[in-house]
N, C-alpha and C positions, 0 to 999 in steps of 0.2 A: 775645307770641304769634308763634313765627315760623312755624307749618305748622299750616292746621286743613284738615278731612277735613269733605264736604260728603257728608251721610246723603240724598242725591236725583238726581235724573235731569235730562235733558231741559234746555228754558227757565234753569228756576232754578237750576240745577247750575251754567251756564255763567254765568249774572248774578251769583251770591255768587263765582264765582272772578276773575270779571273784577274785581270791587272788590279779593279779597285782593292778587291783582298786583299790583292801583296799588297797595297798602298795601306792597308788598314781604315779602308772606308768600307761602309756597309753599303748593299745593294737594295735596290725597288726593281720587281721584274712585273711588266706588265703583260696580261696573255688575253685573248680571244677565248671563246667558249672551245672552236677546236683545238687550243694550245693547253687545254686545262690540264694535262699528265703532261707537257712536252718537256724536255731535261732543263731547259733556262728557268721556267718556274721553278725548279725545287732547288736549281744551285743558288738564287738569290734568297737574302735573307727574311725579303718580304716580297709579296706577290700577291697583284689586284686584277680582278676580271674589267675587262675595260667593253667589252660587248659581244656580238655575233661573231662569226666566222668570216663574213666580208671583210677587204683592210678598209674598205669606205667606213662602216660600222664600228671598227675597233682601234686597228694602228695608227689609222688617218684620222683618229677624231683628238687634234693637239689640244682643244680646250680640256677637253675629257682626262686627258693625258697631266696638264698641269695643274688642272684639280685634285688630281688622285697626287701629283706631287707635293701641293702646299700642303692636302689633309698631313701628310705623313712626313711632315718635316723635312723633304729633299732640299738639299743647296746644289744639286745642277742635276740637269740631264744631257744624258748623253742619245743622241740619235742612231747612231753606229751610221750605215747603208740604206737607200731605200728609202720607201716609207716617207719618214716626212723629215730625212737629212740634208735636203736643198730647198724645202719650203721657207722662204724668207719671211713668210707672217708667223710662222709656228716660231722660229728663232727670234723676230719680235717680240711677239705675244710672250715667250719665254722671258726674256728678258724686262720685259715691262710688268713682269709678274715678281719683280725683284729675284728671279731663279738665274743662275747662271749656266750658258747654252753652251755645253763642251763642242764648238764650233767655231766656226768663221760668226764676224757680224752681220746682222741681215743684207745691210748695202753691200756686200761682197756678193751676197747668194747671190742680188738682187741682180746685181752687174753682171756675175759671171755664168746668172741663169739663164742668159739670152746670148747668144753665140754672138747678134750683131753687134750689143753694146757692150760683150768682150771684145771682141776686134777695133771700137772703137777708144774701148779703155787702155788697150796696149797699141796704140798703131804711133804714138810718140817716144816708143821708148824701140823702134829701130827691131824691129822683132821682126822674122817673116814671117811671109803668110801668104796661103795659095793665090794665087791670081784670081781676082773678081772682083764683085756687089762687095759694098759695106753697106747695104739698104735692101728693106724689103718689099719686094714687086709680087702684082697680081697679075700685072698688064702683059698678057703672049707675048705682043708685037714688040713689046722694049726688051721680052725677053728674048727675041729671035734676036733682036742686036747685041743686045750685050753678047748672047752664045757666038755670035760670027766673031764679035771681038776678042773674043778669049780662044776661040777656037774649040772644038769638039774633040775629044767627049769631055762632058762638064755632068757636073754635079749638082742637082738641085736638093736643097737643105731645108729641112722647117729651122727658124730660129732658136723654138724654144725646143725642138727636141733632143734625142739621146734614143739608145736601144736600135739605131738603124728604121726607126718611125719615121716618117715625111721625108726618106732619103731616095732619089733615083739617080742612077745613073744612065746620061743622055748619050746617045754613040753618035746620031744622027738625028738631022733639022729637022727630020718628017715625025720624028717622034714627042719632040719637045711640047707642045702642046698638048697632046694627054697625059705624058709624065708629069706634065706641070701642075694638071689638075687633077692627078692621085696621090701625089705630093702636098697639093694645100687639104685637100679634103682628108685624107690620113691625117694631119696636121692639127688639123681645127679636129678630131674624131679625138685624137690624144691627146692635146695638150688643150685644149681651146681656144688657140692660137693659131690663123691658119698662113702666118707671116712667113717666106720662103725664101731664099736669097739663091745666087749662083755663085757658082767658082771653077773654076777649071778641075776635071778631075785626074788626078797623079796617078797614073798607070805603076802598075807594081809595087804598090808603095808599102811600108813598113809602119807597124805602130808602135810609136816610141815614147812612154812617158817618163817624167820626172818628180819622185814624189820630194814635196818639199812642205817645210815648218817654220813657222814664224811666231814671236813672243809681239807682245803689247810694245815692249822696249827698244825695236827698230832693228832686230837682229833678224835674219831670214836665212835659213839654212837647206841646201838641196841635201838627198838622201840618195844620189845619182839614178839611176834608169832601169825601167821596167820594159821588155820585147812583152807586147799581147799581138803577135799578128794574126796568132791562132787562133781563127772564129770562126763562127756558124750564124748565115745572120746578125752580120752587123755587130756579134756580143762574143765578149773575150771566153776560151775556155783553158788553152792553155799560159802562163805567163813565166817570165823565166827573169833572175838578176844576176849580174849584169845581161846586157845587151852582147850578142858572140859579135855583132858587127863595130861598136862600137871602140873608136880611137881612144886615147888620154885626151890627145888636142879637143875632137869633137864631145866627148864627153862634158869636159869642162865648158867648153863655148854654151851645150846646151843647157847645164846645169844653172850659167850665170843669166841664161835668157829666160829661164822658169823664176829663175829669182826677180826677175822684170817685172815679172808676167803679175807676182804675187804682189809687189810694190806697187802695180798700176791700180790693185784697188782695197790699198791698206790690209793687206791677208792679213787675219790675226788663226791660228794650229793650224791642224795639219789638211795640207791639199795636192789637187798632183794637175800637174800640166801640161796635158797630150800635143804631142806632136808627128807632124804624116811624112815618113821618109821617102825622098825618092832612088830611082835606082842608083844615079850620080852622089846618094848620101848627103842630099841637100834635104836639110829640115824646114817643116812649115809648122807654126802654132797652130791647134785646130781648136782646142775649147780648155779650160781648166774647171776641172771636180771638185766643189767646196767642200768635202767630208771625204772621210778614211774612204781607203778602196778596199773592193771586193781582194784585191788579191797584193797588201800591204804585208802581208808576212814575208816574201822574199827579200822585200827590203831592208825589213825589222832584221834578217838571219844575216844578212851579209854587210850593214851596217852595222850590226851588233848593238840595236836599239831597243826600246817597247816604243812604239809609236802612240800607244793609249795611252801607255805613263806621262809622257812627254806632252800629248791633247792637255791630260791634266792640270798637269804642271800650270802649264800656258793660260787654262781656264782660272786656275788660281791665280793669277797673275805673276805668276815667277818668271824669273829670266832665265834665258837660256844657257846654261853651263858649257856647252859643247862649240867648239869652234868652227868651221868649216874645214881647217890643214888639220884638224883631228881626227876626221872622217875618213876611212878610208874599206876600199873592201875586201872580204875576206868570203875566199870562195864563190861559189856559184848555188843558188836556187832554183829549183823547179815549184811549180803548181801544177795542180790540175783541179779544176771545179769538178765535182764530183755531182753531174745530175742526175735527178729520175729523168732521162730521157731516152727514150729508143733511137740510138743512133744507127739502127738498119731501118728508121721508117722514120726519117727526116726529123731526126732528134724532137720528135713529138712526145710530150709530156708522158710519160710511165707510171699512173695511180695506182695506189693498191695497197698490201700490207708487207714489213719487213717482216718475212717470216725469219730470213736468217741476217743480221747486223753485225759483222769482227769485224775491228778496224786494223788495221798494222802496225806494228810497234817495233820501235830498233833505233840505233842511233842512227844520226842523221835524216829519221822521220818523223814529222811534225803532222796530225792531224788536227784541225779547227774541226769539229763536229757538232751538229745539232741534233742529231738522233738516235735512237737504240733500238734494237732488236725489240720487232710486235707491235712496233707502230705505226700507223695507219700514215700515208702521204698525204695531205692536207691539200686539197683543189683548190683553194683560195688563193696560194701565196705561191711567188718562184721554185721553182722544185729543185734548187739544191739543198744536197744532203751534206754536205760536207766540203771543205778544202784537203787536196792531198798535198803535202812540203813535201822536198827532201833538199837536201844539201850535202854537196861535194864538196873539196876540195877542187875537182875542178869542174868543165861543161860536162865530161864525159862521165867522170863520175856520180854525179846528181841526174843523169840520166838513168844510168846503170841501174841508181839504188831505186827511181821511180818506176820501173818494167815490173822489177821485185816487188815492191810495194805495191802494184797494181795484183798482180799476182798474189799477194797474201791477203788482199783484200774481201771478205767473202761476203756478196748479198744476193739473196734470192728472196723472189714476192714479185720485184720490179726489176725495168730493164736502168742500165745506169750510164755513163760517159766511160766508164773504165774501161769496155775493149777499145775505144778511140782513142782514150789516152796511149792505151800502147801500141797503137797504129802511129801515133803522131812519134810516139818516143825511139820506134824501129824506122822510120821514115828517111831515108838517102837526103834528102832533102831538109829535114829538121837536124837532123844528125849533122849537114856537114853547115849550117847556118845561112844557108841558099835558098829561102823561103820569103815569101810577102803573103799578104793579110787573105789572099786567093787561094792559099792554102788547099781549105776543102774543096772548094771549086776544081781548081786544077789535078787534085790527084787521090782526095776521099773520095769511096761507094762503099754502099754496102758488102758489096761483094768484095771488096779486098777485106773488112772483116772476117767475114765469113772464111774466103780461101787463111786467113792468116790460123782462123780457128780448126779448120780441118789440118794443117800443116802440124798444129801443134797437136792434135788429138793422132796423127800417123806418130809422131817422133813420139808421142809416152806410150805410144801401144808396142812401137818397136824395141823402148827403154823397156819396157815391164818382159818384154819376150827375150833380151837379153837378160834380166836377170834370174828369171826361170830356165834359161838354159844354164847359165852358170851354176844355179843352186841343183839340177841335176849333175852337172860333173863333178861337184865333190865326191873327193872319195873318202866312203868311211870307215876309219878302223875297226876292226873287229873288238869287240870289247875281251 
């Protein structure tokens, strides 16, 4: 593989090209008319306009996409995130195009892009899984049965979604019937799918994933466990490696039931396979992600891996070198997605210009960044600017260096996730590992930002008035 062509934007455009380099392959960066200056076009070695500034228009046109690959001699693309990294006809079409698709095979998306005929694909290999439906219902009235059978509150699901889209949760029987039908109708609005199943839903529960890699050769390896309980709407912001709650014993149990999960439907690189904890620390399977995750670097730090080398490898068809008893971890990870969002006004989208862009830099800090100083937030696409890493030696340390690193972090133009990160990172409650996915729910507002901001603007005004008094009591000698 000496040139693949990277079907994405932003962050992950420049993270999969940064590894092809080391690898000494050359890059294809594809951009949108508003991506024309954006830092992934000029760190690849070649870069084609693929259309407007909708992703309908540009990212999402895969024909578009493998055209501009064959012109320019690409031997694989890679998808990164998004976009059209679970579209099982683009992985197709990729491969029927004699290109090779740094991914899962299409019958894997294809499987694991519907929640029911995941459930269906691993329910012979002894896996849990929450109580309910393996079928999709329109019908109220069979829905009021199954919900008295499972008992309340329960969860209505779209099949094909993700993002917290066609998700309700039911408390009570009098509500099930319009939850039901803003469920399908969100459903069929996002996906065009408006298929919905039930399950019981797990009070307090923890999100626990497992990222794991598989070669063509029959070898599958876990890369042990991701905590994202930390959410806003349904979608991760904080994430952390290992897991503070997590045993040896249960670790491994869940590690070898991801590797299940990925044998039920031939996984060929890298994917991760969510599971919903309960308070008792009983795990359930909830869905598996065929392509890299959003927040894959904790696990790349404390396995001591490249995850995109490793895609590679696999796409070229190499075998896996590394063994499972050779895995082991070292230290502890943080994350924090780093959004334009106003999180004093319900993390709503933050447009505008970076008039000012530092990122932080020091050992044990890792930024994936897609942006620089002066440029313009782009209304089109997700409005993360960046991932922030760090890593300790231990939980507490990789917290420490994250408050700091939030703190040397400097943007103005837009509002960003970095005072919530260090609301989460000061938190009694993140801190002592006594948290589920209710997180914000339970104990974010704005106003504890706000009070956390006035606290810290009293202690530097009171810091700066001790140093002015000190710097009048010196005494000075007379020359």
């Amino acid at each position: 593989m000496k040139k693949i062509l990277v079907a994405n934007r932003g962050e992950i455009a420049i993270r999969v090209m940064q590894t092809a380099k080391k690898m000494g392959i050359k890059t294809v960066a594809v951009f949108s008319e508003a991506d024309r200056n954006a830092p992934h076009v000029r760190f690849a070695d070649e870069a084609v306009c693929i259309g407007p500034p909708p992703s309908n228009q540009s990212y999402l046109l895969g024909d578009k996409i493998i055209e501009v690959a064959k012109e320019l001699d690409v031997d694989g693309i890679h998808p990164g995130y998004g976009f059209l990294s679970e579209n099982a006809d683009f992985a197709e079409a990729v491969e029927k195009n004699g290109l090779i698709f740094i991914g899962p095979k299409s019958h894997a998306i294809r499987i694991m892009g519907s929640k029911l005929a995941a459930k269906e694909a691993v329910k012979k290999y002894n896996i849990p899984m929450v109580p309910g439906i393996d079928e999709a219902i329109t019908d109220v009235d069979k829905a009021h049965v199954i919900a008295n059978e499972i008992g309340f509150p329960i969860l209505i699901k779209a099949s094909a979604g993700g993002g917290g889209k066609g998700m309700r949760i039911v408390d009570k029987e009098k509500d099930l019937e319009s939850q039901m039908t803003r469920a399908i109708s969100e459903a069929t609005s996002a996906f065009g799918d408006g298929s919905v199943f039930i399950e019981k839903y797990v009070t307090s529960p923890r999100h626990i994933e497992i990222q794991v890699l598989a070669d063509t050769h029959g070898n599958i390896l876990h890369f042990f466990e991701r905590e994202c309980s930390i959410q806003r709407r349904h979608q991760k912001v904080v994430e952390e490696a290992p897991s503070s709650i997590l045993t040896p014993e249960l670790r491994n149990e869940m590690g070898e039931a991801a590797k299940k999960v990925a044998e039920a439907c031939d996984y060929v690189g890298a994917g991760t396979v969510e599971f919903l904890m309960d308070a008792d620390h009983n795990f359930y399977f909830l869905e598996m992600n065929t392509r890299l995750q959003v927040e894959h670097p904790v696990s790349e730090i404390i396995a001591g891996v490249d995850l995109v080398e490793l895609q590679i490898k696999v796409a070229r068809g190499e075998k896996l070198e590394i063994k499972q008893e050779d895995l082991k971890i070292h230290g502890h990870a943080m994350e924090l997605r780093v959004y334009a969002e106003d999180p004093l006004n319900d993390f709503l989208p933050s447009v505008g210009n970076l008039e000012r862009y530092r990122l932080p830099v020091g050992e044990g800090i890792r930024v994936d960044n897609g942006f620089e100083e002066g440029m313009d937030i782009p209304i089109y696409y997700d409005p993360m600017l960046s991932k922030l890493i760090t890593y300790g030696k231990t939980r507490e340390e990789a917290i420490a260096l994250m408050i700091k690193a939030i703190e040397a972090y400097e943007v103005a133009g837009v509002q960003t996730t970095l005072p919530f990160g260090t609301f989460v990172m000061e938190h009694e409650a993140f801190r002592s590992g006594n948290f589920d996915t209710h997180f914000v729910k339970d104990y974010y507002s704005p106003e504890a930002i706000l009070q956390n901001n006035e606290q810290g603007a009293r202690i530097a005004a009171m810091v700066a008035l001790q140093h002015y008094v000190s710097d009048k009591k010196i005494v000075r000698l007379p020359k």
